[in-house]
NUVOSE-845577 format. One record per atom (N, C-alpha, C, O): residue in one letter; x, y, z. Coordinates in steps of 0.05 Angstrom, whole numbers, plus 5000, padded with zeros to 4 digits. Example, Ala and Ser with C-alpha at 12.3 -4.5 7.8 and 13.67 -1.06 7.14 Angstrom:
BEGIN
a526448865156/a524649105156/a526449345156/a528549345169/s525749555142/s527349795143/s525850015157/s526850235161/
This chain:
BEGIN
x484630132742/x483029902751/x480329892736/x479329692726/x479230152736/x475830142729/x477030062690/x476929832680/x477630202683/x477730152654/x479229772644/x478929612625/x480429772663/x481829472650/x479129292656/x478729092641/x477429342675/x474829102677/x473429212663/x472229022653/x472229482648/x471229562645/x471629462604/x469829372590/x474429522596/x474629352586/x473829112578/x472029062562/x475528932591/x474028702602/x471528562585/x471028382568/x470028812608/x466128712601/x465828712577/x464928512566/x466528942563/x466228992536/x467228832517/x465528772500/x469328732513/x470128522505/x468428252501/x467728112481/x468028232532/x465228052528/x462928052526/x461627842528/x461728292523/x458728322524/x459228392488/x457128372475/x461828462471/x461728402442/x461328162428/x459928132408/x463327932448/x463127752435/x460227512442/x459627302432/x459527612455/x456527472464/x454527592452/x452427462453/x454327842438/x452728062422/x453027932390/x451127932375/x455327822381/x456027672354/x455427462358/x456627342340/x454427322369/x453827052376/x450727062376/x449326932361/x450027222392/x447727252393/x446027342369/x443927242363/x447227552355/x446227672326/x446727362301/x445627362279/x448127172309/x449127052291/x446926862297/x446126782275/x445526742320/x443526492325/x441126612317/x440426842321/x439926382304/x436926412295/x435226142320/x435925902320/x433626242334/x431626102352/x430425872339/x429125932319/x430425652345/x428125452332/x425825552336/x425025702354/x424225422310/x421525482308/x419425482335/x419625272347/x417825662344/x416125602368/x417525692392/x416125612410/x419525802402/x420525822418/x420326042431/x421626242423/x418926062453/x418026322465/x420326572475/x422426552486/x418926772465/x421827072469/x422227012497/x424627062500/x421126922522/x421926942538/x425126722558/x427026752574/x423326472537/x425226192542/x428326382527/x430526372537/x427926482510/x430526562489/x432026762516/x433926732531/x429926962513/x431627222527/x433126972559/x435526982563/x431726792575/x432726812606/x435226632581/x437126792577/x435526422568/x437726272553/x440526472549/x442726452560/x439726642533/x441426892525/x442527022556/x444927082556/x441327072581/x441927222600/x443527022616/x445527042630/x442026832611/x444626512630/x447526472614/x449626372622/x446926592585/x449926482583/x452426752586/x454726742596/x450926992575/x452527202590/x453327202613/x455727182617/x451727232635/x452127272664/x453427002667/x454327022690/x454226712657/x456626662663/x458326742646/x460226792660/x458926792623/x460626902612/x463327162622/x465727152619/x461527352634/x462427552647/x464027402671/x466327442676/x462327212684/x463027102718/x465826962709/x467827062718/x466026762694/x468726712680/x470026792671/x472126662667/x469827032663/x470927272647/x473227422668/x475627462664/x471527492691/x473227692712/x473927452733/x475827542746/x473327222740/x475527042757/x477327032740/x479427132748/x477326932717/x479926962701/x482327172703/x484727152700/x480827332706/x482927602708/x484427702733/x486527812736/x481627572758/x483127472783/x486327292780/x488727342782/x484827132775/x487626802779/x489927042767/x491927112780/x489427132743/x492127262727/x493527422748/x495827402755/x491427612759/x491827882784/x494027692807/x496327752815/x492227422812/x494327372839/x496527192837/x497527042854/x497027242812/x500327152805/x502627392804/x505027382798/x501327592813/x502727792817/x505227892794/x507727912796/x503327932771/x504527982743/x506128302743/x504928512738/x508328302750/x509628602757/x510128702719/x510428942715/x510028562702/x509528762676/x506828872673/x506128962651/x505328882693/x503129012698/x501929302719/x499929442721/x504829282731/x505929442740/x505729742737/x504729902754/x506829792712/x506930032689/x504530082687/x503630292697/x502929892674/x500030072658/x497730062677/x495630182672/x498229912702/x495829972733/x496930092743/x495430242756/x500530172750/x500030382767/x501530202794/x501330322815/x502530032794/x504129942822/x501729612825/x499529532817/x503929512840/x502429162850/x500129262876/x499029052885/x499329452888/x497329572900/x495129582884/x492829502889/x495729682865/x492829692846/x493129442834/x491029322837/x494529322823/x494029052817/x491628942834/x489528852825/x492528962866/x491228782890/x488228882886/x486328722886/x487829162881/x485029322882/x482829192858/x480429132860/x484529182838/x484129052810/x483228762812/x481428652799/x484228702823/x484728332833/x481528322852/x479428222845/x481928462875/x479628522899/x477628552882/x476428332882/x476128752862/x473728802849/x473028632824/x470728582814/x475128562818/x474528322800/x472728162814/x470328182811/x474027992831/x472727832842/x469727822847/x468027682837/x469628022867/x467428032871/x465028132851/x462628102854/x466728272829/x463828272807/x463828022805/x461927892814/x466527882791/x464927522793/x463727362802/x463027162790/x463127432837/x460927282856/x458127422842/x456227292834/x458527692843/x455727792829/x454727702809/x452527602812/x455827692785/x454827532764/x454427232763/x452727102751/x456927132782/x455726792785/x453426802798/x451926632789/x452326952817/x450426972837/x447227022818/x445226882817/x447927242807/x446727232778/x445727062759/x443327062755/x447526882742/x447126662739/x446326462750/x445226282737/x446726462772/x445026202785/x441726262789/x440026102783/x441326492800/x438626582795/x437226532765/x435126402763/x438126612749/x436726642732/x436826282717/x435126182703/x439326162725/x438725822721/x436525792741/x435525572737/x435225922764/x432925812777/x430425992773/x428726072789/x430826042743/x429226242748/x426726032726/x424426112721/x427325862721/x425425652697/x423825552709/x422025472695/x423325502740/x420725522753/x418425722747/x416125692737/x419425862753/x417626102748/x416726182725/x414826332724/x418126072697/x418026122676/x415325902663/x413525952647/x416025612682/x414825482677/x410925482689/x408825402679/x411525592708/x408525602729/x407225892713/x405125982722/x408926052687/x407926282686/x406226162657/x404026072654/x408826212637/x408526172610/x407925822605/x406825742585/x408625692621/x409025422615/x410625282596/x411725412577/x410925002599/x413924922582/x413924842552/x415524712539/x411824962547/x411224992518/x413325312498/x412825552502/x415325212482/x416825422473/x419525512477/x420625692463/x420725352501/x422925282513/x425525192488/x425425052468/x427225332499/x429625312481/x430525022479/x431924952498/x429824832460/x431024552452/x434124542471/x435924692464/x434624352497/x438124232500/x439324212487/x437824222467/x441424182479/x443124182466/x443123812473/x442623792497/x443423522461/x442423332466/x446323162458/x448023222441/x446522962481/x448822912485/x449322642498/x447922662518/x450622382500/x450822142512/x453522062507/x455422112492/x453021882534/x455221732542/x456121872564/x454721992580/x459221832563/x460822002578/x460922232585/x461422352606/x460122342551/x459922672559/x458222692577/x458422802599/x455822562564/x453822682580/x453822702616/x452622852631/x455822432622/x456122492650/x458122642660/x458622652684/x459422782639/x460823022642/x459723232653/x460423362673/x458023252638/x456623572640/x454823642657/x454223882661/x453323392671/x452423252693/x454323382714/x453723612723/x456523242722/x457823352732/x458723592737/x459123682760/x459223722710/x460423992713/x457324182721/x457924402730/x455224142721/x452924272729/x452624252759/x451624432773/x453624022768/x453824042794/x456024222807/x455124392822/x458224212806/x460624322803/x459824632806/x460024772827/x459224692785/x458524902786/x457025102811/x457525302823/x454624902809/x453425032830/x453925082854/x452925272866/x456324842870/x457424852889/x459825022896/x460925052917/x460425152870/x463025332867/x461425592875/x462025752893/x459625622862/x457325852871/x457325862893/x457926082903/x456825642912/x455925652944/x458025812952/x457926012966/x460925672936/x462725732951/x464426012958/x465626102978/x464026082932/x464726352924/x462926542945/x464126692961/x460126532944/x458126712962/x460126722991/x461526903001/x459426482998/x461026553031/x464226643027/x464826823043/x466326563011/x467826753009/x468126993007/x470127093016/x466127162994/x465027443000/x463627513018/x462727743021/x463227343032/x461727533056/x464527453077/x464027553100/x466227373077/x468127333098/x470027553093/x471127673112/x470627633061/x473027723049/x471328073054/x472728263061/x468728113049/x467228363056/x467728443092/x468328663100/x467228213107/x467728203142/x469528283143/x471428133137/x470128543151/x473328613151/x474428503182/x476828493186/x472428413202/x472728353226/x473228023234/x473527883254/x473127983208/x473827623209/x476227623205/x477227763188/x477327483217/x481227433221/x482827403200/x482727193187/x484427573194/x485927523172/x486827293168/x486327183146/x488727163190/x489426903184/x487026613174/x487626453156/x485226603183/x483126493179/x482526533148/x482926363131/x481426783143/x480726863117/x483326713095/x482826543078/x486026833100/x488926773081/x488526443079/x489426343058/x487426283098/x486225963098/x484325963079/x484725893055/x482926003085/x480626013066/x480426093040/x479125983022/x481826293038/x483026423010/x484526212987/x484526262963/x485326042996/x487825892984/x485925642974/x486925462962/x483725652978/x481725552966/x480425582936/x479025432923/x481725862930/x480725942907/x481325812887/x479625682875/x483925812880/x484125642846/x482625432851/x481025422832/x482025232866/x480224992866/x478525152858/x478425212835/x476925262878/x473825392870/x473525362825/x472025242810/x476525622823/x476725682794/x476225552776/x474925612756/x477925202785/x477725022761/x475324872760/x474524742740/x473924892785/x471124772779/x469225002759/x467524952742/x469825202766/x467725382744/x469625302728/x469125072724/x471225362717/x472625302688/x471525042684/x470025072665/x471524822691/x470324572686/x467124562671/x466224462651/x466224742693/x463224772695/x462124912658/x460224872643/x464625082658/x464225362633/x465225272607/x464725352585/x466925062616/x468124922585/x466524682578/x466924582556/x464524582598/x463124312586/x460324372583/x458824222572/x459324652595/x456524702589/x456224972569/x453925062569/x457525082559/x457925292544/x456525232514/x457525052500/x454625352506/x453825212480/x456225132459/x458325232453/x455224952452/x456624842427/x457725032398/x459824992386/x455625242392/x456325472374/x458625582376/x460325632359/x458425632402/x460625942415/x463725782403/x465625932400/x464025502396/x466625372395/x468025512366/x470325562360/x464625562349/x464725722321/x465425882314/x466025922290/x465826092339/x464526402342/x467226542355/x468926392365/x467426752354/x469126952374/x469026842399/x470926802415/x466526782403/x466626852436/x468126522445/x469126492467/x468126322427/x468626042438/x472026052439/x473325882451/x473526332419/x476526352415/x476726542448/x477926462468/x475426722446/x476026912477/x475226752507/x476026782530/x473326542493/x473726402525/x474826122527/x474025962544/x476726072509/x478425872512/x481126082526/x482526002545/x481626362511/x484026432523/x483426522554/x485226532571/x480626572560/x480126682587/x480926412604/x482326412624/x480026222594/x479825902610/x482525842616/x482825702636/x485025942599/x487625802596/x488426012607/x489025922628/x488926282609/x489526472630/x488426412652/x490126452669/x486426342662/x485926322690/x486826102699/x487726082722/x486725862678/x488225512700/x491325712700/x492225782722/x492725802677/x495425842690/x495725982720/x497725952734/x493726122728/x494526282753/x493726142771/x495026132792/x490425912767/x490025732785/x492025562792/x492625532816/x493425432770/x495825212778/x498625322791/x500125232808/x498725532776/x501425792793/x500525692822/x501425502834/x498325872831/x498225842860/x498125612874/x498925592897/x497125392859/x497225122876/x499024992880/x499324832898/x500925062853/x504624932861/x506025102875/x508325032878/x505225362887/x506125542903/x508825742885/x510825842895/x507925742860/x509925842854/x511226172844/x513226282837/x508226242849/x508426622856/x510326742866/x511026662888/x511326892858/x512927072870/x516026912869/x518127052870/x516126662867/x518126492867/x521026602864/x523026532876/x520826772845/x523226842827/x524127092845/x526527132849/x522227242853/x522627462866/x523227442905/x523027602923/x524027212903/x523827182931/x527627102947/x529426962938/x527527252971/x530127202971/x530527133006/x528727203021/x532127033014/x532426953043/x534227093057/x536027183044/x534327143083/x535827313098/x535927243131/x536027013139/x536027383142/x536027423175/x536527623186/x538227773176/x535127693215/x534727953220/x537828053241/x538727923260/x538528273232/x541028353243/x539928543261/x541528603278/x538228623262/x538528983283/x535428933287/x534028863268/x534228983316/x531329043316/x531429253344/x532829233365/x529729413337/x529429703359/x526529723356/x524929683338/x526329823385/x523329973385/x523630273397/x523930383419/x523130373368/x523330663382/x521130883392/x520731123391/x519930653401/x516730683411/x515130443420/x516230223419/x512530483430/x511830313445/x510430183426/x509929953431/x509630293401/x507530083384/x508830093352/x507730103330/x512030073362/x512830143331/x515529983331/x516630043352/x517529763314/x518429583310/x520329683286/x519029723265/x523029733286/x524129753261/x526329383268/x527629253285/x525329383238/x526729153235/x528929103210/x528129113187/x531229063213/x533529033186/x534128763188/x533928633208/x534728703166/x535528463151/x537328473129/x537428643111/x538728263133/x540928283114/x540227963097/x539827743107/x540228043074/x539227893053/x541727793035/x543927893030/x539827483025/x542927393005/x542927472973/x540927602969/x544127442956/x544727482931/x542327442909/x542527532886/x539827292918/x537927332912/x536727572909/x535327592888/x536727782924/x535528022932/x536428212908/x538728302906/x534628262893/x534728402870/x535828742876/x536828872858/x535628852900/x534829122906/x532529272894/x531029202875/x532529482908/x529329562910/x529929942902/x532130022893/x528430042904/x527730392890/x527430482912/x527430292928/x527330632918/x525630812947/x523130882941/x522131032924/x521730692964/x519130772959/x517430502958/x515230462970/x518730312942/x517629992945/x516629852967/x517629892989/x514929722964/x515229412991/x516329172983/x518129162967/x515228972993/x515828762997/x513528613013/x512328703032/x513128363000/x511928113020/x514128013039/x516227953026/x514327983063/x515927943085/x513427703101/x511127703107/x515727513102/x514327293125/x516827213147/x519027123142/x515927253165/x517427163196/x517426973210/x518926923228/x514826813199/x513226513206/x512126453184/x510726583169/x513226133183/x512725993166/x508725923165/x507225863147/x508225973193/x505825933195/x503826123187/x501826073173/x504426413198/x503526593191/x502626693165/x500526823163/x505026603137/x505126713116/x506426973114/x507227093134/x506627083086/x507927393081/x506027593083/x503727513079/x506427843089/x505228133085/x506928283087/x509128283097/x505028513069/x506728673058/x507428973085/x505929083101/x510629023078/x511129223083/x512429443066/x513429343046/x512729633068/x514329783054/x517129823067/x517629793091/x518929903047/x522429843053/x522530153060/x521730333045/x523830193085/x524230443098/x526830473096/x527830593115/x528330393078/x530530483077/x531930513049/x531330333034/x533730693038/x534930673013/x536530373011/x536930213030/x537330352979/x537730082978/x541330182976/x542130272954/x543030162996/x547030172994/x547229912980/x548829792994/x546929832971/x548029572948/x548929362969/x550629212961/x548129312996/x549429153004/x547428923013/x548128773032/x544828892998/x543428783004/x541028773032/x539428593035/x541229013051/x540029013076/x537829243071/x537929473061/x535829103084/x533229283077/x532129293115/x532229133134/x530929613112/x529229563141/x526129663137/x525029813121/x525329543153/x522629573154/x521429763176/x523129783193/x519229923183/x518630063208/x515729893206/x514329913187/x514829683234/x512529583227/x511029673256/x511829603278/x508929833251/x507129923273/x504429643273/x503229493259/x504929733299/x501229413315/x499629673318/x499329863333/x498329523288/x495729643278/x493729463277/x491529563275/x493929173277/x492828933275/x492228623292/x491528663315/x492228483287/x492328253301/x494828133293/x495828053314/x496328073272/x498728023270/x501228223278/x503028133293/x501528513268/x503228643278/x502628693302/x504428833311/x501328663315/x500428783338/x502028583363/x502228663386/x503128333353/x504128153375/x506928093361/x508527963374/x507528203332/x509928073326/x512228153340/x514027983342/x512728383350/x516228523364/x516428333384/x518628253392/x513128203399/x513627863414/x515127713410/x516727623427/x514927623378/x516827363368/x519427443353/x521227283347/x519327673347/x522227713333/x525027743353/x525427853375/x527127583332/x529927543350/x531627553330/x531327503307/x534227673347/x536327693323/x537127403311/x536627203324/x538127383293/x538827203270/x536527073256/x536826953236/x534027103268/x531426963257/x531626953223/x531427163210/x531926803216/x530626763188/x528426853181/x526426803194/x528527033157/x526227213151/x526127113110/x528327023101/x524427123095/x524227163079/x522727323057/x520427243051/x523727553041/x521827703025/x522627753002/x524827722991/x520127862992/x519727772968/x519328182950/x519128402960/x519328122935/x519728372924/x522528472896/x523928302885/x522628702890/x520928932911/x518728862887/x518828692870/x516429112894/x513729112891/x514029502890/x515529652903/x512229572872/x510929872867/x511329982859/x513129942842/x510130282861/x510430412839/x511530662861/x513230812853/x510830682880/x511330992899/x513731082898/x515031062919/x514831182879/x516831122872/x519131462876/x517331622881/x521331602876/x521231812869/x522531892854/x523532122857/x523031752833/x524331772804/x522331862784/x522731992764/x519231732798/x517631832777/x515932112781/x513932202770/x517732212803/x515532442801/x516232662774/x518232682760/x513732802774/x514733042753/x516533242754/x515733382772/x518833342743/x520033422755/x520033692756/x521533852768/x517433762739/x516434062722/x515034152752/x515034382761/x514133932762/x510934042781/x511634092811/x512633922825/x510934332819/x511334312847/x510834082867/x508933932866/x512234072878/x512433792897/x511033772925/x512133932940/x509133632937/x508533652960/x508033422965/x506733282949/x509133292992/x509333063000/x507633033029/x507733163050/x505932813023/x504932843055/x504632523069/x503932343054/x505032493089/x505432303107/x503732253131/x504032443147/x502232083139/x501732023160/x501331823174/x499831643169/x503331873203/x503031463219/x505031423203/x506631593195/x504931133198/x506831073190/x507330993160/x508330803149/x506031233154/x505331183124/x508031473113/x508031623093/x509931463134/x511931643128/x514731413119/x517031493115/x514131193119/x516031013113/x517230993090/x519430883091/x516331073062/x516431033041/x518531383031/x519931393010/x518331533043/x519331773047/x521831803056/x523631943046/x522031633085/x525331613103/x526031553083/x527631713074/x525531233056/x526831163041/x527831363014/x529831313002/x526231543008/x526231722993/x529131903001/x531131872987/x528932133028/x530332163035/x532432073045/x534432223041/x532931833058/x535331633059/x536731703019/x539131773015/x535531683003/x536431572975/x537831832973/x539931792961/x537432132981/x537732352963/x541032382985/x543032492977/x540832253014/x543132383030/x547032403009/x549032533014/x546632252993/x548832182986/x549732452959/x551832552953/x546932492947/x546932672932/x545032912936/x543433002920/x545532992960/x542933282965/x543333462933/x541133482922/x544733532924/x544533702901/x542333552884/x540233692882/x542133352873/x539933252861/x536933262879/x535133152866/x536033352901/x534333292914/x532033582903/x532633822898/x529333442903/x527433712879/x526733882905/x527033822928/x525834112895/x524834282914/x522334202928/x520434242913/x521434082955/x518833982960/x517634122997/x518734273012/x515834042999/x514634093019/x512833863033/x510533783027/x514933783057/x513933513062/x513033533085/x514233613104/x510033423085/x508533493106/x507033263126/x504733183121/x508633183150/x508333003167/x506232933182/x507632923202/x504032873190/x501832853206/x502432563231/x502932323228/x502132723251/x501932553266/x500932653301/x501132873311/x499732383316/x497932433345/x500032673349/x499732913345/x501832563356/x503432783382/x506232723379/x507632523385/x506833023365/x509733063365/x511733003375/x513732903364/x511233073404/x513733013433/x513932673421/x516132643410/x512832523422/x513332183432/x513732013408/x514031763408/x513532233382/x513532113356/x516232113345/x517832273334/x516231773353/x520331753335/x520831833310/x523131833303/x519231893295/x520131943269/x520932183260/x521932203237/x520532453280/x520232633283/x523732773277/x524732913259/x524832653302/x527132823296/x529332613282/x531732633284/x528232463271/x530532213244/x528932423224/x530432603217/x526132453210/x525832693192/x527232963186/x528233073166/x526633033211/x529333263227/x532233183212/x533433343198/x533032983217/x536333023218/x535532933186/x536933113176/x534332813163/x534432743143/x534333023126/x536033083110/x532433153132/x531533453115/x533233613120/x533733803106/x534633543147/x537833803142/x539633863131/x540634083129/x540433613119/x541833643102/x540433603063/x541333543040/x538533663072/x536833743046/x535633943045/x533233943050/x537134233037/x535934483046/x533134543020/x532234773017/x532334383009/x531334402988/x527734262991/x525534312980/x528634073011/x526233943028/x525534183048/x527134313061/x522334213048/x522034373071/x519434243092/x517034243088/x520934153115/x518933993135/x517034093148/x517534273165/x516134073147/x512734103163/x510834003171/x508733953159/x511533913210/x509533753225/x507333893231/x506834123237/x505433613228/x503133783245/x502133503256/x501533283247/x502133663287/x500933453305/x498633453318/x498633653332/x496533313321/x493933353327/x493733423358/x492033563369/x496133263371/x495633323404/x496033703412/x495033853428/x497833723395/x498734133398/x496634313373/x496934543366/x494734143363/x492334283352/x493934403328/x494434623317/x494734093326/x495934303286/x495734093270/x497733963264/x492934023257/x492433783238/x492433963209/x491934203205/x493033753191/x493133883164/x490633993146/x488933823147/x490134163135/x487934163128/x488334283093/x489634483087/x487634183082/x487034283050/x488334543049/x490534543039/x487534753057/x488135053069/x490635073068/x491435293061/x492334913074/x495834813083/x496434893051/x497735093044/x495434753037/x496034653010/x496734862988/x497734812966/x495635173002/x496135282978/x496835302955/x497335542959/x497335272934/x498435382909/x499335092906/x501735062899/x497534822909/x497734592900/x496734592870/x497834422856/x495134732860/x493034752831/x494334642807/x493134572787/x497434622810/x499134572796/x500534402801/x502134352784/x500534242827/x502734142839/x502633772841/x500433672838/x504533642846/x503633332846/x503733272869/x506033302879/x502233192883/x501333122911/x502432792913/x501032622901/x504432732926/x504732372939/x503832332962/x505132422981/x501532182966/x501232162996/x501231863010/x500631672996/x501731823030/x501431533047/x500831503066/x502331653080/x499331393080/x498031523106/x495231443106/x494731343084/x492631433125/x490331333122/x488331403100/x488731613087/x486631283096/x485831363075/x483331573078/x482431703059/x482431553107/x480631833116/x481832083108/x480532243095/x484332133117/x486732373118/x486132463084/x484832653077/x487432263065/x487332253037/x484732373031/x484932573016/x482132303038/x479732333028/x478432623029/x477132753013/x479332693057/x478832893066/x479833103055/x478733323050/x482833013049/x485633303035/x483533303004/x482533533001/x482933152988/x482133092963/x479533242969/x479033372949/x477333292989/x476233352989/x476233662997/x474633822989/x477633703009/x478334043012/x479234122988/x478434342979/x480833972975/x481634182948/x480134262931/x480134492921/x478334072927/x476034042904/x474434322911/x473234472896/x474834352943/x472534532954/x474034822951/x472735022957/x476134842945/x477535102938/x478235132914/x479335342906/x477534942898/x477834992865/x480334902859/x480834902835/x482634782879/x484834662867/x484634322858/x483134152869/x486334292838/x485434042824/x489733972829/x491434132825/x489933802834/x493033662846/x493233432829/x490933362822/x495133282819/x495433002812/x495932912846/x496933022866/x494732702843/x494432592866/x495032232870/x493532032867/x497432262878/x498732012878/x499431832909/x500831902928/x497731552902/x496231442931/x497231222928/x497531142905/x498231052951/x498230742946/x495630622954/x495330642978/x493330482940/x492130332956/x492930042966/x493429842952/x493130093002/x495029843002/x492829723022/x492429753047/x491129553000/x488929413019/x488629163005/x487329122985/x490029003018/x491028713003/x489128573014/x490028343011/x487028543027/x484028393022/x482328593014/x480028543009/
């Protein structure tokens, strides 16, 4: 994630650096009028730079897959983009108000000559200056709602779908006020392709056509609760349904109103098209759905999606698997995959976390899965019988590839005990925080 924006910047802080080395100032023109000119057109440059890379992010490009690392980091990638782009538009707009000040200081003697223009255009660019600024407004309060982790998801997913509009007005804004040079220059070739990569993902999303290809229809055959705050749900899917790895999710929608979210597929894929899901009310949506679900309901999802995969583990490196809540879902599917072939299954140590043993369904389906995998070796620990995991557990990880799923305190904490005993783990995480 950090290096592809990071990237990115560089890319454009080169091609605005050759542009910049390449203009000579008109005569009289004060260093200061130059430098805020130079700082207004970077700081949009950048701000167009990384929405662009948004719009691309939320077309959900799975040949991207490979070199980020799963459609989770896509989403992470997608998430910080963004918001540097409010920063820098936010940026830019400041410093477009910053010629007050410039003016009451130095005065408007020395000021960088307009660029001078009529007719139509000119009420183009008119326009697109307005545009602009209102995309600004708009973007700000989208970050402070999309930052609110306590503002309603559904609300927000409304609001959200607002974006490619937002996009094409900055693109509007960035293609009609952009100096005239840059058309010359590197940077006028890199932000025509940034402009035309981002309308494609803007217009993707507004004809709804994401994920399109990857999407397949079904209905739900089997639903159990084998607990009071926990929902396994199967579905049997039609010929659309690509099959999936162990370890994948899926966007799943149950209501047309609601929209999709993601779960992970808790089950190996038998070629017969039927996938199940284990969905715990952790939320405002799961939290009421085992309410509305009924057998034959029409369901539709979309997928698969990720990288958590267990084909890719190393096969050199000791193995330790850890789970917690219901972040052991991705694992049943793991183990579900090996029942058919235990001889292929690697030597591992899979280590379960959860409240309390006694009442935890997953407990003895782990149980009956690892038995017949004498090669898996299980190990609960439950916080109610005073047996939480602790780094300490981990011994003789220094070498070993760590998969984990489960909260991300748990994660932070394990990562932080090792460091504190001198063991260093590959450490393999989904971030699955899709706002």
């Amino acid at each position: 994630m950090k290096a592809l924006i990071a990237m990115l910047l560089a890319l454009v802080g080169l091609a605005w650096g050759w542009d910049l080395a390449q203009a000579v100032p008109a005569t009289g023109t004060h260093p200061l009028w130059v430098a805020r000119q130079a700082l207004l057109t970077l700081s949009g440059f950048l701000s167009i730079a990384l929405m662009s890379l948004t719009m691309l992010l939320a077309t959900r490009p799975t040949w991207l897959e490979t070199p980020l690392g799963g459609m989770d980091r896509i989403y992470r990638t997608h998430k910080w983009a963004g918001i540097l782009a409010v920063v820098f538009a936010a940026l830019h707009w400041l410093i477009e108000m910053s010629s007050d000040i410039l003016k009451a200081t130095i005065g408007r003697a020395g000021r960088v000559p307009k660029e001078s223009f009529t007719g139509f255009l000119e009420v183009l660019r008119d326009l697109a200056g307005d545009m602009g600024e209102w995309a600004i407004y708009a973007l700000l309060a989208m970050l402070v709602v999309t930052l609110w982790k306590r503002f309603p998801y559904r609300s927000w997913r409304v609001l959200h779908k607002a974006m490619p509009v937002i996009y094409l007005m900055l693109a509007f804004h960035a293609a009609l006020l952009a100096p005239q040079a840059y058309w010359q220059q590197p940077a006028g070739v890199g932000l025509a392709l940034l402009l035309a990569t981002g309308v494609y993902g803007a217009v993707r999303s507004l004809l709804g056509s994401i994920g399109r290809s990857r999407k397949a229809t079904g209905h739900i055959v089997a639903i159990e609760h084998p607990s009071s705050d926990v929902t396994t749900v199967r579905c049997q899917l039609d010929r659309a349904w690509r099959g999936h790895r162990p370890g994948q999710f899926a966007f799943v929608r149950f209501d047309d109103g609601e929209g999709a979210h993601p779960f992970t597929i808790a089950s190996a894929d038998r070629g017969d098209n039927t996938v199940s899901f284990q969905i715990k009310a952790l939320g405002d949506y799961t939290g009421t759905l085992a309410q509305h679900l009924r057998m034959g309901q029409t369901v539709q999802v979309e997928g698969p999606y990720g990288r958590f995969e267990l084909a890719r583990r190393n096969p050199k490196a000791r193995q330790i698997w850890i789970a917690g809540g219901i972040g052991v879902t991705p694992f049943l599917a793991w183990l579900e995959s090996l029942q058919t072939h235990p001889e292929q299954a690697p030597t591992a140590d899979l280590h379960y976390c959860t409240r309390d043993q006694q009442g935890d369904p997953f407990v003895p389906h782990l149980q009956t899965l690892c038995a017949t995998l004498p090669t898996i070796r299980l190990h609960i620990h439950s916080a109610r019988q005073g047996a939480t995991l602790k780094a300490e557990a981990l011994q003789g990880a220094q070498r070993a590839e760590i998969w984990f799923c489960g909260p991300s305190g748990l994660a932070a904490s394990l990562q932080q005990g090792l460091r504190g005993l001198g063991m260093r783990a590959r450490f393999h995480q989904e971030a699955f925080a899709m706002r």
